[in-house]
C-alpha positions as CSV (number, residue, x, y, z in Angstrom):
1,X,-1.0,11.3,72.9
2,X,1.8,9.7,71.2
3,X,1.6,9.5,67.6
4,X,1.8,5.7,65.6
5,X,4.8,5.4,63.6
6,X,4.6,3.0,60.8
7,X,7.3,0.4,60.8
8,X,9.9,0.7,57.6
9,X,8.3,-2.5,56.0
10,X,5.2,-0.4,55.8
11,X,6.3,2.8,55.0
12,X,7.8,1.3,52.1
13,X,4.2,-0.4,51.1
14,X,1.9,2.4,51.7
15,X,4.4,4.3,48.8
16,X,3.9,1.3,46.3
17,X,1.2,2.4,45.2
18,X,2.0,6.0,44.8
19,X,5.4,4.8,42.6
20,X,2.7,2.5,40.7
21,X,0.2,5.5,39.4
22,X,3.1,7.5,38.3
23,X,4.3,4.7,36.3
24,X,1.5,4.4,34.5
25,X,0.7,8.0,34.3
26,X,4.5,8.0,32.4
27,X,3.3,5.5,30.1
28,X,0.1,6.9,29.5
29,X,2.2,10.2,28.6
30,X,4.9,8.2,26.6
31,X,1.7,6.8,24.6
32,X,0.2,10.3,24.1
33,X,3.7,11.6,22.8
34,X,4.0,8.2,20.7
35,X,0.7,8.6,18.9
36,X,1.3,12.5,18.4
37,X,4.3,11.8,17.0
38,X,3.4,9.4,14.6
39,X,0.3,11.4,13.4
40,X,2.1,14.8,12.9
41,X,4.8,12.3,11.0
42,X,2.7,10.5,8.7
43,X,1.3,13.9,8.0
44,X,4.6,15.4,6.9
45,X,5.3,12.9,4.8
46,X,2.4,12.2,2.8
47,X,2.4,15.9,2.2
48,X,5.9,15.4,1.3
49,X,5.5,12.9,-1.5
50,X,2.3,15.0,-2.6
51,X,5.0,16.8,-4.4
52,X,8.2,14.7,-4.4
53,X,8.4,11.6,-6.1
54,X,9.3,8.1,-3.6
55,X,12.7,7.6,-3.5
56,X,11.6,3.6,-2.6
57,X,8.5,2.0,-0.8
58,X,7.8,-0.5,2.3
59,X,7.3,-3.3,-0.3
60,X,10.4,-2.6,-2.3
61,X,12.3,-2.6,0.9
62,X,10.6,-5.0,1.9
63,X,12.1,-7.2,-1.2
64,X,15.7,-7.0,0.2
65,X,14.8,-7.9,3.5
66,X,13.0,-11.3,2.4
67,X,16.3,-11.8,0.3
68,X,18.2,-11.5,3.3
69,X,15.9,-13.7,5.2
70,X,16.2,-16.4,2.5
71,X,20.1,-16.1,2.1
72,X,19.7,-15.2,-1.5
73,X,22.6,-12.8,-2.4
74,X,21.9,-8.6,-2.9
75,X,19.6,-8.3,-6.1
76,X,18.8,-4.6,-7.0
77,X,15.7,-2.9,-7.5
78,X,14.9,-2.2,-10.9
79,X,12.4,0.8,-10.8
80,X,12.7,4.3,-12.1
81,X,10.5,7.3,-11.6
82,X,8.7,8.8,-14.4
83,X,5.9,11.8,-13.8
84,X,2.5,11.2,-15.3
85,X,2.9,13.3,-18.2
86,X,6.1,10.4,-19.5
87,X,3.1,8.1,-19.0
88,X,1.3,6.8,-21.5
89,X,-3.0,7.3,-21.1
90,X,-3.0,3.9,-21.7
91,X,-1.5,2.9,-18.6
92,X,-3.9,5.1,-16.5
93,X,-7.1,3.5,-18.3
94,X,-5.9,-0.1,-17.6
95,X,-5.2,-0.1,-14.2
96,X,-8.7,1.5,-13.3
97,X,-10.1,-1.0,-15.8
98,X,-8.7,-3.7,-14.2
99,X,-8.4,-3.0,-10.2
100,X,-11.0,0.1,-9.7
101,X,-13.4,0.9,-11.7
102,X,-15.4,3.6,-9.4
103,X,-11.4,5.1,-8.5
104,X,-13.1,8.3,-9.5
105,X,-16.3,7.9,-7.3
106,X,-15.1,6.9,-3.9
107,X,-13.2,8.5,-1.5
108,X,-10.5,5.4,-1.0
109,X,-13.0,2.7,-0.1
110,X,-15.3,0.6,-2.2
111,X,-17.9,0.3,0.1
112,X,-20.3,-1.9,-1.1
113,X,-17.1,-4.4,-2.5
114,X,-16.2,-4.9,0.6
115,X,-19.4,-5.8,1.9
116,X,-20.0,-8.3,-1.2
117,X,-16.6,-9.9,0.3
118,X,-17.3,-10.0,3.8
119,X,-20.9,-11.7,2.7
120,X,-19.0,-13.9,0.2
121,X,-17.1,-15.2,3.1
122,X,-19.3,-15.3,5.5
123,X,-21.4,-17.6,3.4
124,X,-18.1,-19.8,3.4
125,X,-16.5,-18.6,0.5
126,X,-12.8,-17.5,-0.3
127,X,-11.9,-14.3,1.5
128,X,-11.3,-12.1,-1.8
129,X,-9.7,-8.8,-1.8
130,X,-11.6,-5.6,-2.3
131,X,-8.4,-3.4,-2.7
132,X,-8.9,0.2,-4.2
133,X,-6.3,1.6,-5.8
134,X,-6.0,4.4,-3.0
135,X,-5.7,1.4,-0.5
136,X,-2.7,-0.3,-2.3
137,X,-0.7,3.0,-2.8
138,X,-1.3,3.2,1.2
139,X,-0.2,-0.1,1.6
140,X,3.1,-0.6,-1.3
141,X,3.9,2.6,-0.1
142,X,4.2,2.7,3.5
143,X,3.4,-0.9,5.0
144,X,4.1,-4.7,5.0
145,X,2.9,-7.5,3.4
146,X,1.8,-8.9,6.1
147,X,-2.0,-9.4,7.2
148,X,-2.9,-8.8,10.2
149,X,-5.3,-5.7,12.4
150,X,-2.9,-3.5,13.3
151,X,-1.4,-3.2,9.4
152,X,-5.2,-2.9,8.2
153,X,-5.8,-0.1,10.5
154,X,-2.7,1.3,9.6
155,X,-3.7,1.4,5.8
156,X,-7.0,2.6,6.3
157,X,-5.0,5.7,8.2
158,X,-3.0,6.2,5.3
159,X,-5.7,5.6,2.9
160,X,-7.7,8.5,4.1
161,X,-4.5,10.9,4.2
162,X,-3.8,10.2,0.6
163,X,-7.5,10.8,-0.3
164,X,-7.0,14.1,1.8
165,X,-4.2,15.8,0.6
166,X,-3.5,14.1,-3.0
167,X,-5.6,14.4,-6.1
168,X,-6.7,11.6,-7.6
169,X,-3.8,11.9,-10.7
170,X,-1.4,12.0,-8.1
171,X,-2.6,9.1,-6.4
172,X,-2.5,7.1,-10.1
173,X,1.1,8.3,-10.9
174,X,2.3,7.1,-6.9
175,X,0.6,3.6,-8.0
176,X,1.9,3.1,-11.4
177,X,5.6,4.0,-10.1
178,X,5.6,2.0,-7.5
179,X,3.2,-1.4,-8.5
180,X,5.4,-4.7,-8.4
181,X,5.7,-6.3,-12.2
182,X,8.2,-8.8,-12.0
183,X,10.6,-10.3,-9.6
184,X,12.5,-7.1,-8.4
185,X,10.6,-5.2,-10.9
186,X,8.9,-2.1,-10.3
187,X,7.1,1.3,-11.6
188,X,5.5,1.5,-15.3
189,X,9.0,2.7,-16.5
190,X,11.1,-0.2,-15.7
191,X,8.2,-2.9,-17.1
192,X,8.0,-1.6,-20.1
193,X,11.8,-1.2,-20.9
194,X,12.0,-4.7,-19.6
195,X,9.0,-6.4,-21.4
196,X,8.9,-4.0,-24.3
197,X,11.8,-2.3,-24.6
198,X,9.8,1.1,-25.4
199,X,9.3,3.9,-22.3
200,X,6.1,4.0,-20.2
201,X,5.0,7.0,-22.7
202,X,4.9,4.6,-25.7
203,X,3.1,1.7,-24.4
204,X,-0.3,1.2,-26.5
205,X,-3.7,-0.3,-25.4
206,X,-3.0,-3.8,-25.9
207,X,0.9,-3.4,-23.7
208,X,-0.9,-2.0,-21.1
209,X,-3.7,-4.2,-20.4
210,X,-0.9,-6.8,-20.5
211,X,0.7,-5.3,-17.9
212,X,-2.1,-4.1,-15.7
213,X,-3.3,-7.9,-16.4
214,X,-0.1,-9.1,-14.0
215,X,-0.7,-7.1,-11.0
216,X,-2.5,-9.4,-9.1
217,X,0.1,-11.5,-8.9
218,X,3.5,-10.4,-11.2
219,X,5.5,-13.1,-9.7
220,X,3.3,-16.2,-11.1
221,X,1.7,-13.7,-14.3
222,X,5.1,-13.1,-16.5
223,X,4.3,-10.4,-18.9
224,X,7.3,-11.8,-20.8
225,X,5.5,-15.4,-20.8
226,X,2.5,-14.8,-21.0
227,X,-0.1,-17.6,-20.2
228,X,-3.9,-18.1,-22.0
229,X,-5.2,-17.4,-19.0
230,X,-3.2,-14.1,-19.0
231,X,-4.2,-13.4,-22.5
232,X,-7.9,-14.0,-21.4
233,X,-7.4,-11.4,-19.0
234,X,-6.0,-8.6,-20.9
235,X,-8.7,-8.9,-23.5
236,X,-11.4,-8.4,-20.4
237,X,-9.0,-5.6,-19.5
238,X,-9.7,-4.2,-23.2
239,X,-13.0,-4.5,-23.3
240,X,-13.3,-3.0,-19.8
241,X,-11.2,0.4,-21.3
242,X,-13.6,0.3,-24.5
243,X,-16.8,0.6,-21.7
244,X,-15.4,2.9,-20.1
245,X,-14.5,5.5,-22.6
246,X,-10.8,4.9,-23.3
């Protein structure tokens, strides 16, 4: 009995699907290797700056490259490192006054503050931020501006490795060193030489909330220029540090 020979034309298709499924194993592998990577990565270096301080952040970088984008010439960064103990307690107080007041309660997340925002705007209001201050070291530090999934599931990542390997001090010097303040401006230290002209160990109750009072938005809220709106706001800030023990 002679055997049936397959023409070349469909030799060559009875194989496409054999080159196909190795393909995509390949990928599949690449993907495996990809993600591996980027988790053992992240790892090392948030264990990294658990001890070191940040020699720069995404946002700061992030700066030069929107300056480029814009064709506005080279403008440094003004930020300088300073360890918690060169900060003042006021500086600590404030910023938990103002952007987290249960920073000490939760494990990165305000839970129920992000539901009261997801209700708010589901009822058709403004989609508000519910930000802890363990979510915007995750995010200054290591991501973009921009908004989108992939960048929120990316800071929730980071959020939780920050809350797992960093104490909670640690996590509130990262933030004060690398908040924005001002256009180019950056870290506790560099404000208050620039606004002040005292070091980030000197500042007093009222300099803080002042500056603590800009972070929302340190571009449009200039501690140097201070609006009545701004002023309203770092009296809340004060009373909020008096309730709370500082």
């Amino acid at each position: 009995m002679k055997h049936f020979r397959h023409p070349a034309r469909y030799r060559q298709f009875w194989r496409q699907p054999k080159t196909a499924l190795s393909l995509l194993q390949r990928c599949k592998r690449g993907l495996v290797y990809a993600l591996l990577f980027f988790v053992l990565s992240s790892l090392v270096l948030v264990g990294v700056l658990r001890y070191l301080p940040a020699p720069t952040s995404a946002f700061m970088l992030h700066q030069h490259v929107d300056d480029l984008a814009e064709g506005r010439h080279y403008k440094g960064i003004d930020q300088r490192w300073v360890s918690r103990r060169h900060i003042s307690p006021h500086a600590f107080a404030a910023v938990i006054a103002s952007e987290d007041q249960l920073f000490y309660q939760h494990n990165g997340f305000d839970v129920d503050a992000i539901a009261k925002a997801f209700n708010q705007y589901l009822r058709g209001g403004k989609l508000r931020g519910a930000s802890t201050i363990s979510q915007q070291v995750a995010k200054n530090l290591f991501l973009s501006p921009a908004k989108n999934f992939g960048r929120k599931a990316l800071e929730i990542w980071f959020t939780l490795l920050i809350e797992a390997v960093w104490d909670k001090q640690r996590i509130l010097e990262m933030y004060l060193n690398i908040a924005e303040f001002g256009d180019h401006l950056f870290g506790i230290e560099a404000a208050s030489r620039r606004y002040f002209g005292i070091s980030a160990q000197q500042l007093s109750a009222g300099q803080a909330a002042l500056l603590a009072a800009t972070l929302p938005n340190p571009i449009l809220l200039k501690a140097d220029q201070p609006s009545a709106y701004l002023h309203k706001r770092q009296s809340w800030i004060l009373g909020q540090m008096r309730a709370l023990g500082n």
